[in-house]
ROSE-305589 format. One record per atom (N, C-alpha, C): atom name; residue in one letter; x, y, z. Coordinates in nm, 2 decimals, padded with zeros to 4 digits. Example, Ala and Ser with C-alpha at 12.3 -4.5 7.8 and 13.67 -1.06 7.14 Angstrom:
BEGIN
N_A_01.32_-00.57_00.78 .
CA_A_01.23_-00.45_00.78 .
C_A_01.32_-00.33_00.78 .
N_S_01.28_-00.22_00.71 .
CA_S_01.37_-00.11_00.71 .
C_S_01.29_00.00_00.79 .
//
This chain:
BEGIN
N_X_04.32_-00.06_05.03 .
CA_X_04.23_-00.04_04.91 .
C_X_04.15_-00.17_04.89 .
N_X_04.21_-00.26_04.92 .
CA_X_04.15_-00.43_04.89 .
C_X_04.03_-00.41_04.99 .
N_X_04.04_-00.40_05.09 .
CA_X_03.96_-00.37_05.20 .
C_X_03.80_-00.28_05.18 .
N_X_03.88_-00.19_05.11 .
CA_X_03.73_-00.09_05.04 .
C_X_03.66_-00.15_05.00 .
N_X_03.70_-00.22_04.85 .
CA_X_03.59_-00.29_04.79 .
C_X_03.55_-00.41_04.86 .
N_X_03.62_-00.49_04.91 .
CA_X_03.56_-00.60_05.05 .
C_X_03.45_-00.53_05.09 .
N_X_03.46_-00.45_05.17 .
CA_X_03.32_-00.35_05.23 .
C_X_03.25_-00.32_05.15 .
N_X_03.26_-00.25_04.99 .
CA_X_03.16_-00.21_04.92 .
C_X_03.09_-00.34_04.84 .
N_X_03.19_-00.46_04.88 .
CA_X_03.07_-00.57_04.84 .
C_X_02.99_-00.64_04.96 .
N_X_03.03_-00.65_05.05 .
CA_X_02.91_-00.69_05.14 .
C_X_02.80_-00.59_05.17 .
N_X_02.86_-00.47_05.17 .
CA_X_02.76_-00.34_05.19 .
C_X_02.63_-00.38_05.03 .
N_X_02.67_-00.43_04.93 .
CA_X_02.59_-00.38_04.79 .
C_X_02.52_-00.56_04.81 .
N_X_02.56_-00.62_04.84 .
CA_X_02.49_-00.79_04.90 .
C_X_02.41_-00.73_04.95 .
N_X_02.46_-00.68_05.10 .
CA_X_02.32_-00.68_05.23 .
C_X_02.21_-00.56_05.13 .
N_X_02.25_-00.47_05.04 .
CA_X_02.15_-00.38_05.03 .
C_X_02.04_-00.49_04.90 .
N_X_02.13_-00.52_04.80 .
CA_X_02.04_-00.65_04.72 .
C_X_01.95_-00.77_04.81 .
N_X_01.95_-00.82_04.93 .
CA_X_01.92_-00.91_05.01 .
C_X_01.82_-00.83_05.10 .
N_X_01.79_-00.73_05.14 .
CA_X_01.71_-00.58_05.21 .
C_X_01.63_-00.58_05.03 .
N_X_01.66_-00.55_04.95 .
CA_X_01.59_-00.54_04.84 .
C_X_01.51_-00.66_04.82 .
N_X_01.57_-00.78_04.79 .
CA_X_01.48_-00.87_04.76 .
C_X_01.38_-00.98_04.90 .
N_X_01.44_-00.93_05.00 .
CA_X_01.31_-00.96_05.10 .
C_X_01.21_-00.88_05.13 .
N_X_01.29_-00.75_05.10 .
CA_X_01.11_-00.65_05.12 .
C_X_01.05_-00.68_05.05 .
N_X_01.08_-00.69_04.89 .
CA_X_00.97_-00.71_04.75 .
C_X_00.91_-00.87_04.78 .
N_X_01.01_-00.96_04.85 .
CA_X_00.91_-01.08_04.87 .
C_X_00.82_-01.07_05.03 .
N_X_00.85_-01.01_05.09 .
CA_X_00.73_-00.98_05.19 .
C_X_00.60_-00.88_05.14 .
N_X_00.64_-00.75_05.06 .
CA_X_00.57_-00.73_04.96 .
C_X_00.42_-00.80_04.92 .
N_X_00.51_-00.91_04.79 .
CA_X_00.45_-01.00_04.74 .
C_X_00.35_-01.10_04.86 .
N_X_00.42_-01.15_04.93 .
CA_X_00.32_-01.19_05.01 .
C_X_00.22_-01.19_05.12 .
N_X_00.22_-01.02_05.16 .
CA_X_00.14_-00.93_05.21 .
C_X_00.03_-00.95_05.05 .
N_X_00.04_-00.93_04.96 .
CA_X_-00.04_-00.87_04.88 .
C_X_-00.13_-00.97_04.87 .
N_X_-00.09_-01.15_04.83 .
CA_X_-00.15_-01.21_04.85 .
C_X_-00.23_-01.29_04.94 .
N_X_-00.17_-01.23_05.07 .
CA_X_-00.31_-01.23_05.17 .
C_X_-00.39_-01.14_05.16 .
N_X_-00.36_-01.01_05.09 .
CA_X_-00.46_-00.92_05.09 .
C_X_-00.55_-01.01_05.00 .
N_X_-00.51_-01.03_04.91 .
CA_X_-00.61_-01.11_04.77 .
C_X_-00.70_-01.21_04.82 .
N_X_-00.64_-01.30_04.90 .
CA_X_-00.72_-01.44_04.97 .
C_X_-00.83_-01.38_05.06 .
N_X_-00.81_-01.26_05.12 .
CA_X_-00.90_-01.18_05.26 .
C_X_-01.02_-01.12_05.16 .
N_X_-00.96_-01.05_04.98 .
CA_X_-01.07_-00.99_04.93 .
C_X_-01.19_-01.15_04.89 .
N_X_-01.08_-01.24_04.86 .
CA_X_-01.17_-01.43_04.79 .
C_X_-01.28_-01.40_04.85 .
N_X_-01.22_-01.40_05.01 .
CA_X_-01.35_-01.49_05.09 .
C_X_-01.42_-01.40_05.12 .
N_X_-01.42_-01.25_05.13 .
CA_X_-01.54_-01.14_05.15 .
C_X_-01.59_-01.13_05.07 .
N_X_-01.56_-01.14_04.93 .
CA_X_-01.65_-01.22_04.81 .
C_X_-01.72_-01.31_04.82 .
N_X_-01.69_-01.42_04.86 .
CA_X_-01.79_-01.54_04.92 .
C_X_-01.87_-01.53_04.97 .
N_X_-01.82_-01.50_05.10 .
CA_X_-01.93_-01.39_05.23 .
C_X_-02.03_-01.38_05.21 .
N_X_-02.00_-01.24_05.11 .
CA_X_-02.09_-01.14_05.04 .
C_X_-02.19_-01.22_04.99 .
N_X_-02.16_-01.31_04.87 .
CA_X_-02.24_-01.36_04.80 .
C_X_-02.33_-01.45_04.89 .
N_X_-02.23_-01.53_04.96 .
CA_X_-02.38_-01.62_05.09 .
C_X_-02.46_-01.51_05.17 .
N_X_-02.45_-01.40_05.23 .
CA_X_-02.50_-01.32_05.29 .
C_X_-02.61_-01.24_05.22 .
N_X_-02.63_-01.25_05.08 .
CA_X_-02.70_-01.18_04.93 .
C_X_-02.82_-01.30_04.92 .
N_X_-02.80_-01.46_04.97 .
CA_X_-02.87_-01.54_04.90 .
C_X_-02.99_-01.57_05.02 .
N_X_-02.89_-01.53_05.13 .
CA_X_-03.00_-01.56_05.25 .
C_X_-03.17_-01.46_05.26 .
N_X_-03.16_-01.39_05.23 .
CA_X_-03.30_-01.32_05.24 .
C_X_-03.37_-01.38_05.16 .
N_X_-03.31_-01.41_05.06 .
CA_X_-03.46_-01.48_04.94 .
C_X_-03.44_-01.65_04.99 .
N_X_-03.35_-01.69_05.07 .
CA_X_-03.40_-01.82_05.10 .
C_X_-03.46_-01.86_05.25 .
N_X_-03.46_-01.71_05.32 .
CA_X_-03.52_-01.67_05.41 .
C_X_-03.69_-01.65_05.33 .
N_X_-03.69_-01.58_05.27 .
CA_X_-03.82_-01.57_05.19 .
C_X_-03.87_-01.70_05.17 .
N_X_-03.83_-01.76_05.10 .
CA_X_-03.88_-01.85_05.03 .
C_X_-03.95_-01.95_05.11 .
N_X_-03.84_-01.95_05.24 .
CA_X_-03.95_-02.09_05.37 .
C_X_-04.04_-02.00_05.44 .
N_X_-04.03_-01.89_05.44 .
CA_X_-04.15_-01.79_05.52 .
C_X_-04.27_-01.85_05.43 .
N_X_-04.27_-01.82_05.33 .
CA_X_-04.42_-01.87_05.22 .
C_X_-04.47_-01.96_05.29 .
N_X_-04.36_-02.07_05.33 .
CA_X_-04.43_-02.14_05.40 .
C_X_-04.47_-02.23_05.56 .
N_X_-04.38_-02.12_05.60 .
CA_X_-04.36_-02.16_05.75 .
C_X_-04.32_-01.98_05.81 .
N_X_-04.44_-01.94_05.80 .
CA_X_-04.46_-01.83_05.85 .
C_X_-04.44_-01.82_05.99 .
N_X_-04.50_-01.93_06.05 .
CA_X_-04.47_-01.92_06.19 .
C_X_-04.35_-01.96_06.29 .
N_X_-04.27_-01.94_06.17 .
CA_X_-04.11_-01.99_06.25 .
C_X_-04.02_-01.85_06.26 .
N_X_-04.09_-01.77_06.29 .
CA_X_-04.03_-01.61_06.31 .
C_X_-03.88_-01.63_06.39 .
N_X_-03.88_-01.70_06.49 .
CA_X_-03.78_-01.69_06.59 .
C_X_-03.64_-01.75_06.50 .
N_X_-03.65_-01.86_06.38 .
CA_X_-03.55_-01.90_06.32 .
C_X_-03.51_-01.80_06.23 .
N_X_-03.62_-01.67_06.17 .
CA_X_-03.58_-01.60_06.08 .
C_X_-03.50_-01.53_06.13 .
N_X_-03.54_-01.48_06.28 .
CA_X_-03.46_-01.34_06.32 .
C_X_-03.38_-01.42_06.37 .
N_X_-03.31_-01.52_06.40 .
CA_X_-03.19_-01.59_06.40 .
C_X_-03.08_-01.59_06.31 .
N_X_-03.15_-01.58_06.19 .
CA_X_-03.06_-01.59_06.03 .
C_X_-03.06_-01.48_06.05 .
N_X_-03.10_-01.34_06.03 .
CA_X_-03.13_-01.22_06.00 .
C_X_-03.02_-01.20_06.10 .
N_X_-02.99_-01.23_06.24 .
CA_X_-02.89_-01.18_06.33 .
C_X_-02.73_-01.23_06.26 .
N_X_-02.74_-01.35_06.28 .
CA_X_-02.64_-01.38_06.22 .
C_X_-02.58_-01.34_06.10 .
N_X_-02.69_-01.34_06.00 .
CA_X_-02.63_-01.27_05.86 .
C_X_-02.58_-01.11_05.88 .
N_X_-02.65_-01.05_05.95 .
CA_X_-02.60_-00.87_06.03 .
C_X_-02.49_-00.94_06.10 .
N_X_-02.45_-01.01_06.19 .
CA_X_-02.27_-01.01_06.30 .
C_X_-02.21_-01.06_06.15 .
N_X_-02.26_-01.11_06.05 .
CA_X_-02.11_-01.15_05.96 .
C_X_-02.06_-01.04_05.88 .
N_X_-02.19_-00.97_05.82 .
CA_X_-02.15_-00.86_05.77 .
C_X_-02.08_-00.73_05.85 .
N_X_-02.12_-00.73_05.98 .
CA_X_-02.01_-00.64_06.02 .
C_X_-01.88_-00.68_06.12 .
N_X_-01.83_-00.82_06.06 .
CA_X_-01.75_-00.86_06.11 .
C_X_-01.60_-00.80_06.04 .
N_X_-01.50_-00.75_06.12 .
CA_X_-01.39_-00.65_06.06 .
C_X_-01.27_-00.73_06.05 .
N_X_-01.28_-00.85_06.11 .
CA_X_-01.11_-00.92_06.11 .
C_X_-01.17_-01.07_06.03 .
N_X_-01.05_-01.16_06.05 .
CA_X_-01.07_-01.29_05.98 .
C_X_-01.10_-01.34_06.10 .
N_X_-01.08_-01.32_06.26 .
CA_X_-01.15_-01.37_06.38 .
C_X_-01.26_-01.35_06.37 .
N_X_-01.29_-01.23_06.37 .
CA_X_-01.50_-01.26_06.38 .
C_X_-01.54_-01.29_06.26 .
N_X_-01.47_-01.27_06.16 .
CA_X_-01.58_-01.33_06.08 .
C_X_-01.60_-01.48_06.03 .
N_X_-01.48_-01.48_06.13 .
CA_X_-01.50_-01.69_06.11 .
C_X_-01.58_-01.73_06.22 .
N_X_-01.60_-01.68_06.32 .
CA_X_-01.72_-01.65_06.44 .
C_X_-01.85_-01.65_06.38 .
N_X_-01.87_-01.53_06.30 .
CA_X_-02.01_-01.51_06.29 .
C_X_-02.02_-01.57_06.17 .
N_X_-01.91_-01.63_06.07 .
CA_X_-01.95_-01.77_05.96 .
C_X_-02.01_-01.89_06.05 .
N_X_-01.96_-01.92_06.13 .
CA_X_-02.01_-02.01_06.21 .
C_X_-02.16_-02.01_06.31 .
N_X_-02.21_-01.91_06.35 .
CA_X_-02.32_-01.86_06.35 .
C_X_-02.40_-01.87_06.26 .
N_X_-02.36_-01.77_06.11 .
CA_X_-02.46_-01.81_06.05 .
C_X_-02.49_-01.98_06.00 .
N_X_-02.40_-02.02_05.99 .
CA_X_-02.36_-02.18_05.95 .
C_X_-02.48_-02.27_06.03 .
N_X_-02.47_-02.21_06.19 .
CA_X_-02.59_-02.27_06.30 .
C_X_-02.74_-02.22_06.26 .
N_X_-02.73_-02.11_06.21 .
CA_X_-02.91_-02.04_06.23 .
C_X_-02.95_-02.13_06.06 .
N_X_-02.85_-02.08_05.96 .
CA_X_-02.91_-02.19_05.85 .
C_X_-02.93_-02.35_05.85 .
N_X_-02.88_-02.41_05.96 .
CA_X_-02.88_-02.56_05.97 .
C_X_-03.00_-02.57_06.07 .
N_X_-03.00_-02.49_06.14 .
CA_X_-03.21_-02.47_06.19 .
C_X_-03.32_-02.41_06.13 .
N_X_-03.28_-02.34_05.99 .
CA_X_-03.35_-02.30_05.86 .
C_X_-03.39_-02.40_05.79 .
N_X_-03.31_-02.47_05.79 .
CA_X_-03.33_-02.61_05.67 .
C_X_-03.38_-02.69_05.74 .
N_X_-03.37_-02.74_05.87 .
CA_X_-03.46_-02.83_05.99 .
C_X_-03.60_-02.80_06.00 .
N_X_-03.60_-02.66_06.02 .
CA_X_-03.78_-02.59_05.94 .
C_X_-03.81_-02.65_05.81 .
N_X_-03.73_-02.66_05.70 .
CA_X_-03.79_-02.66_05.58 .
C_X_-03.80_-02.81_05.56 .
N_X_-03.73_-02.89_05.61 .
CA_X_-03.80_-03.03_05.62 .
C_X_-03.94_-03.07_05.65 .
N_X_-04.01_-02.99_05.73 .
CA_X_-04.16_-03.05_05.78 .
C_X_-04.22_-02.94_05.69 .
N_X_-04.20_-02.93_05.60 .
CA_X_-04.27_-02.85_05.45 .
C_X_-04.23_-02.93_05.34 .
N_X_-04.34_-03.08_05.28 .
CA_X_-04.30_-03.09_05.13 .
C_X_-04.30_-02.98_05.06 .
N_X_-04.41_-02.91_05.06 .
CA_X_-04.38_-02.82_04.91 .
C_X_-04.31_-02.74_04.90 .
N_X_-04.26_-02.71_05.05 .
CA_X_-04.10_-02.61_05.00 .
C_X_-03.99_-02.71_04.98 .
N_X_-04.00_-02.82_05.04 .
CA_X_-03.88_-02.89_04.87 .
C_X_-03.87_-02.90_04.80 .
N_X_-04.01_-02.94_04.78 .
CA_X_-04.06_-02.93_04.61 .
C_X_-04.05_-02.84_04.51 .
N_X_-04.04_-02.72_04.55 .
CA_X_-04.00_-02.55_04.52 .
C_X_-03.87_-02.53_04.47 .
N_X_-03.89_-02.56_04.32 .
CA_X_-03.77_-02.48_04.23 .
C_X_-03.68_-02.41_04.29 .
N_X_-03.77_-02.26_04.32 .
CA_X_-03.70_-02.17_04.38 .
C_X_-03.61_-02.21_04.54 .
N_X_-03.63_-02.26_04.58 .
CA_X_-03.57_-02.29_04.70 .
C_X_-03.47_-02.38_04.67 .
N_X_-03.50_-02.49_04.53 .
CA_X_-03.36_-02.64_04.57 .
C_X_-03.29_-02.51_04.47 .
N_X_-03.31_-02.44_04.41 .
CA_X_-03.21_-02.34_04.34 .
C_X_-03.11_-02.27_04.44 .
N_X_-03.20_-02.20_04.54 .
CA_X_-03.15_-02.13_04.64 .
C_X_-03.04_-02.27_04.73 .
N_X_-03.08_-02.34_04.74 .
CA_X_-02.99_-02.44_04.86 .
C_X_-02.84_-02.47_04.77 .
N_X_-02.92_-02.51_04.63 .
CA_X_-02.80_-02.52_04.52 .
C_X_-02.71_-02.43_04.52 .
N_X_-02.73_-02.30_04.55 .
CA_X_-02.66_-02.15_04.50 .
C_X_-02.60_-02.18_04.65 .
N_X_-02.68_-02.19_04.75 .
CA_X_-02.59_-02.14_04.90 .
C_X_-02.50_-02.28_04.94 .
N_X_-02.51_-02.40_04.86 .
CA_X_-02.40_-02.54_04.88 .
C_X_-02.27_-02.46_04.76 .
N_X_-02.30_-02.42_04.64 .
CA_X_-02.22_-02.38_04.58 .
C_X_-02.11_-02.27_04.65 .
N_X_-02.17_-02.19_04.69 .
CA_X_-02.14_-02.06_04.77 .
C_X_-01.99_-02.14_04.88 .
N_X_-02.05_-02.22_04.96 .
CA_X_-02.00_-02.27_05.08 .
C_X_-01.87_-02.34_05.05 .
N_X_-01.87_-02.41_04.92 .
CA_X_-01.79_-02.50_04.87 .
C_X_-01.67_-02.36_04.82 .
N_X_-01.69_-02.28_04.76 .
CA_X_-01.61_-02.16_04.74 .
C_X_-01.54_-02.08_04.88 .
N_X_-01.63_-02.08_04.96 .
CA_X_-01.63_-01.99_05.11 .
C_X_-01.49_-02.09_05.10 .
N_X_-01.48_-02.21_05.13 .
CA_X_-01.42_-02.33_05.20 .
C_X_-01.26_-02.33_05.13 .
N_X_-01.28_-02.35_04.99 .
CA_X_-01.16_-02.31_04.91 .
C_X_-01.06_-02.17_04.94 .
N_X_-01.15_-02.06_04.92 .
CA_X_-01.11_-01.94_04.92 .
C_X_-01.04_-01.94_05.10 .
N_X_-01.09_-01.99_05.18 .
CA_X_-01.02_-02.05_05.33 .
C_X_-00.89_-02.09_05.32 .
N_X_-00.88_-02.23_05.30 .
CA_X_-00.73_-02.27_05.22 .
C_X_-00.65_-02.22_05.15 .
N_X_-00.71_-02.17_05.03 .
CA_X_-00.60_-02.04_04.97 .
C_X_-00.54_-01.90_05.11 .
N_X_-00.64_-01.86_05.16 .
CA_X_-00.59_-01.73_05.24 .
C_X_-00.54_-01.78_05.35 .
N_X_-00.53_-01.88_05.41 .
CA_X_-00.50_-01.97_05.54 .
C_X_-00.35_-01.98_05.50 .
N_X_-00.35_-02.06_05.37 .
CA_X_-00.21_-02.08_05.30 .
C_X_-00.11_-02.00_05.29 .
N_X_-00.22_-01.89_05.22 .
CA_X_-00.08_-01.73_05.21 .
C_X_-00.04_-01.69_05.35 .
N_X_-00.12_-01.67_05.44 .
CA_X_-00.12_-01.64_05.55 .
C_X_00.00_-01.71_05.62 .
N_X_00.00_-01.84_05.62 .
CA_X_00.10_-01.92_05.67 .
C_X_00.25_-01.88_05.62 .
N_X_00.23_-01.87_05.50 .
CA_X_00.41_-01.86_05.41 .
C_X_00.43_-01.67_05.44 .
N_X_00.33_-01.55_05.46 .
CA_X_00.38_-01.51_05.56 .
C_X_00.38_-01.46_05.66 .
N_X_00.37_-01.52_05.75 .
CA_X_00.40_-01.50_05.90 .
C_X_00.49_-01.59_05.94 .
N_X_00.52_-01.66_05.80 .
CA_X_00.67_-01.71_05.84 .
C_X_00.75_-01.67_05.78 .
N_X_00.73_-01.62_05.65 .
CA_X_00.86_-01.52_05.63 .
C_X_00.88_-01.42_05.70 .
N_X_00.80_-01.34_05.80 .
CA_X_00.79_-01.23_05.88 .
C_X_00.87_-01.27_06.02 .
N_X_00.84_-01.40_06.03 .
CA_X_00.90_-01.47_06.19 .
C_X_01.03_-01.52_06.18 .
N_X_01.09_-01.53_06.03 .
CA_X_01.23_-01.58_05.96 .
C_X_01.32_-01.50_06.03 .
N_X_01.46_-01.54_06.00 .
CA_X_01.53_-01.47_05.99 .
C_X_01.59_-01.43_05.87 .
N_X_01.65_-01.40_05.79 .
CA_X_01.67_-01.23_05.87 .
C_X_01.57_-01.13_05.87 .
N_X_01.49_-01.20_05.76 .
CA_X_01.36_-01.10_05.73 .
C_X_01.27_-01.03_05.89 .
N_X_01.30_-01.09_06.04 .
CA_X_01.22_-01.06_06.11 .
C_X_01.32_-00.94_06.12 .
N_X_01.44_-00.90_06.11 .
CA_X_01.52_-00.79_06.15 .
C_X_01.41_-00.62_06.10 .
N_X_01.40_-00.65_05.99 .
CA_X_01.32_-00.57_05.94 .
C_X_01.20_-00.55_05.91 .
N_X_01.12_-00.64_05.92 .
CA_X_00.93_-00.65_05.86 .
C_X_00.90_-00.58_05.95 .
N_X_00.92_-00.58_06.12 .
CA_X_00.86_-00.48_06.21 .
C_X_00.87_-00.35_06.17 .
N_X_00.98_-00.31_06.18 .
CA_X_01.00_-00.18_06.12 .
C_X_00.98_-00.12_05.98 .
N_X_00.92_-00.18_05.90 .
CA_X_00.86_-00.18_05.78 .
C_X_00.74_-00.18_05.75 .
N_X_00.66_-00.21_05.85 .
CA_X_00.54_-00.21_05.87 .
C_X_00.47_-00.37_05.85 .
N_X_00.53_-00.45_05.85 .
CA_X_00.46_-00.58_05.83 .
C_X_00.47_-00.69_05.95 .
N_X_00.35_-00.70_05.97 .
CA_X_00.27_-00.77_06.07 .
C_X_00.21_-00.90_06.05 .
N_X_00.20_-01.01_06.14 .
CA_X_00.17_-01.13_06.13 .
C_X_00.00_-01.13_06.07 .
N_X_-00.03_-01.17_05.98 .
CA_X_-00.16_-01.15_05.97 .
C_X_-00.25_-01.28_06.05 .
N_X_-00.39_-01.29_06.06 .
CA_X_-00.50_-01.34_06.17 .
C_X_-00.56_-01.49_06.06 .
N_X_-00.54_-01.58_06.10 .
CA_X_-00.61_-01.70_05.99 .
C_X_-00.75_-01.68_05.97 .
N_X_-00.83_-01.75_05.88 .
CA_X_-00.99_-01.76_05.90 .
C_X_-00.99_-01.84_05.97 .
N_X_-01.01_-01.91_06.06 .
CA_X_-01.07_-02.02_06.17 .
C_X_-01.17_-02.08_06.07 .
N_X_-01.16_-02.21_06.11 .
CA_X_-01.28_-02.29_06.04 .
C_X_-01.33_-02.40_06.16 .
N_X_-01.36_-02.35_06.28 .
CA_X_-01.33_-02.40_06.44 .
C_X_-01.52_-02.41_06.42 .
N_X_-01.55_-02.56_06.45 .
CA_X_-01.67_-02.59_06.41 .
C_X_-01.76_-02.61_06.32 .
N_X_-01.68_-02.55_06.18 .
CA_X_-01.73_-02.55_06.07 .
C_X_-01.64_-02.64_05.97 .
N_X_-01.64_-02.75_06.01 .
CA_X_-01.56_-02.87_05.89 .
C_X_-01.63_-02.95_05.83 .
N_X_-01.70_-02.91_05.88 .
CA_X_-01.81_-03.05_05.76 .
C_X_-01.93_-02.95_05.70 .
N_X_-01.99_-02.94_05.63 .
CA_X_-02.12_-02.90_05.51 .
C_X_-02.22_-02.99_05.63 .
N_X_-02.30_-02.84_05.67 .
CA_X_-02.46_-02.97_05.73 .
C_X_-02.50_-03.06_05.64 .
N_X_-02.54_-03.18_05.65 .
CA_X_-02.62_-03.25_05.60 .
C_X_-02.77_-03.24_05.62 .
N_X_-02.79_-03.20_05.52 .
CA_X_-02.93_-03.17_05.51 .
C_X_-03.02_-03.28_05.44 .
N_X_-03.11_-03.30_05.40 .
CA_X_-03.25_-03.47_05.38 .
C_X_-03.31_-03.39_05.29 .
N_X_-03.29_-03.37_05.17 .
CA_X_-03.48_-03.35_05.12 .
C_X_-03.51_-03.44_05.03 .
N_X_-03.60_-03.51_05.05 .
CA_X_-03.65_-03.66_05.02 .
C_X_-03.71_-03.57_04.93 .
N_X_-03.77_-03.73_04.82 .
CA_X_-03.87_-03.68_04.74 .
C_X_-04.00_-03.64_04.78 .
N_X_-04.07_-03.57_04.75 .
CA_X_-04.17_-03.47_04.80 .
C_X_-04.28_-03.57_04.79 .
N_X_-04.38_-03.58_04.91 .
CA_X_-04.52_-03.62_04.92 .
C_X_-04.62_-03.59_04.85 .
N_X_-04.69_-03.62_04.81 .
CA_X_-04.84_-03.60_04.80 .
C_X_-04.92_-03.65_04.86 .
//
């Protein structure tokens, strides 16, 4: 009889221990989901700012067509990028076509001089500084789990539960903010 309850306590452990690792793989499945929605928020919002700051250097450098459709490609591969692999790819892309956007807008004072544009550069350094954060946060979650998922005991069951290692953002070429020059404006 001693014996029973011996069994019906390790049996009512393992099932409390099966309970509270699912709810914390749960939990932090959910908060990579959260970190993955951060930065497609970010994205979004850098990918919204580029046509009007595409606009804005066309006014005046109309004849740099080949840099626009560069941004214009790039900003299209980010938006239809489906994993945190490509879209740290085509972040990086666009990252290159706007650091030869703003190399154009250097040999134009009056588009530095242009409210509208140091607004726009302001909004898309803002943007980037967020992109960058929201990186760290989902990079972070990401890490705590695919190690609780690689644990033991928790690997016994996440497979068969459906939980999977999830994919980092890569930040592979993109660690520093371009430096960009806009002196004060000539006359």
């Amino acid at each position: 009889m001693l014996w029973l309850w011996i069994l019906l306590g390790v049996v009512a452990l393992l099932a409390i221990l099966l309970v509270l690792g699912y709810n914390r793989l749960v939990r932090l499945r959910n908060e990579v989901d959260t970190g993955w929605a951060n930065i497609e928020v970010q994205l979004q919002r850098r990918t919204d700012l580029i046509p009007n700051l595409v606009e804005a250097v066309k006014a005046y450098a109309a004849h740099e067509r080949g840099v626009f459709e560069e941004v214009t490609r790039a900003r299209a591969a980010l938006q239809r990028a489906g994993s945190p692999g490509s879209a740290a790819e085509a972040n990086e892309g666009l990252s290159a076509a706007l650091g030869r956007l703003f190399a154009v807008a250097e040999a134009y004072p009056e588009l530095k001089a242009s409210q509208n544009f140091l607004q726009l550069q302001e909004d898309l350094t803002d943007t980037e500084d967020k992109i960058s954060a929201a990186r760290r946060y989902y990079n972070s979650t990401v890490m705590h789990f695919n190690t609780a998922v690689q644990s033991f005991p928790w690997l016994l069951f996440a497979g068969p539960f459906g939980f999977r290692e999830r994919e980092f953002f890569s930040a592979e070429g993109d660690t520093a903010v371009p430096q960009v020059s806009f002196g004060t404006p000539t006359e």
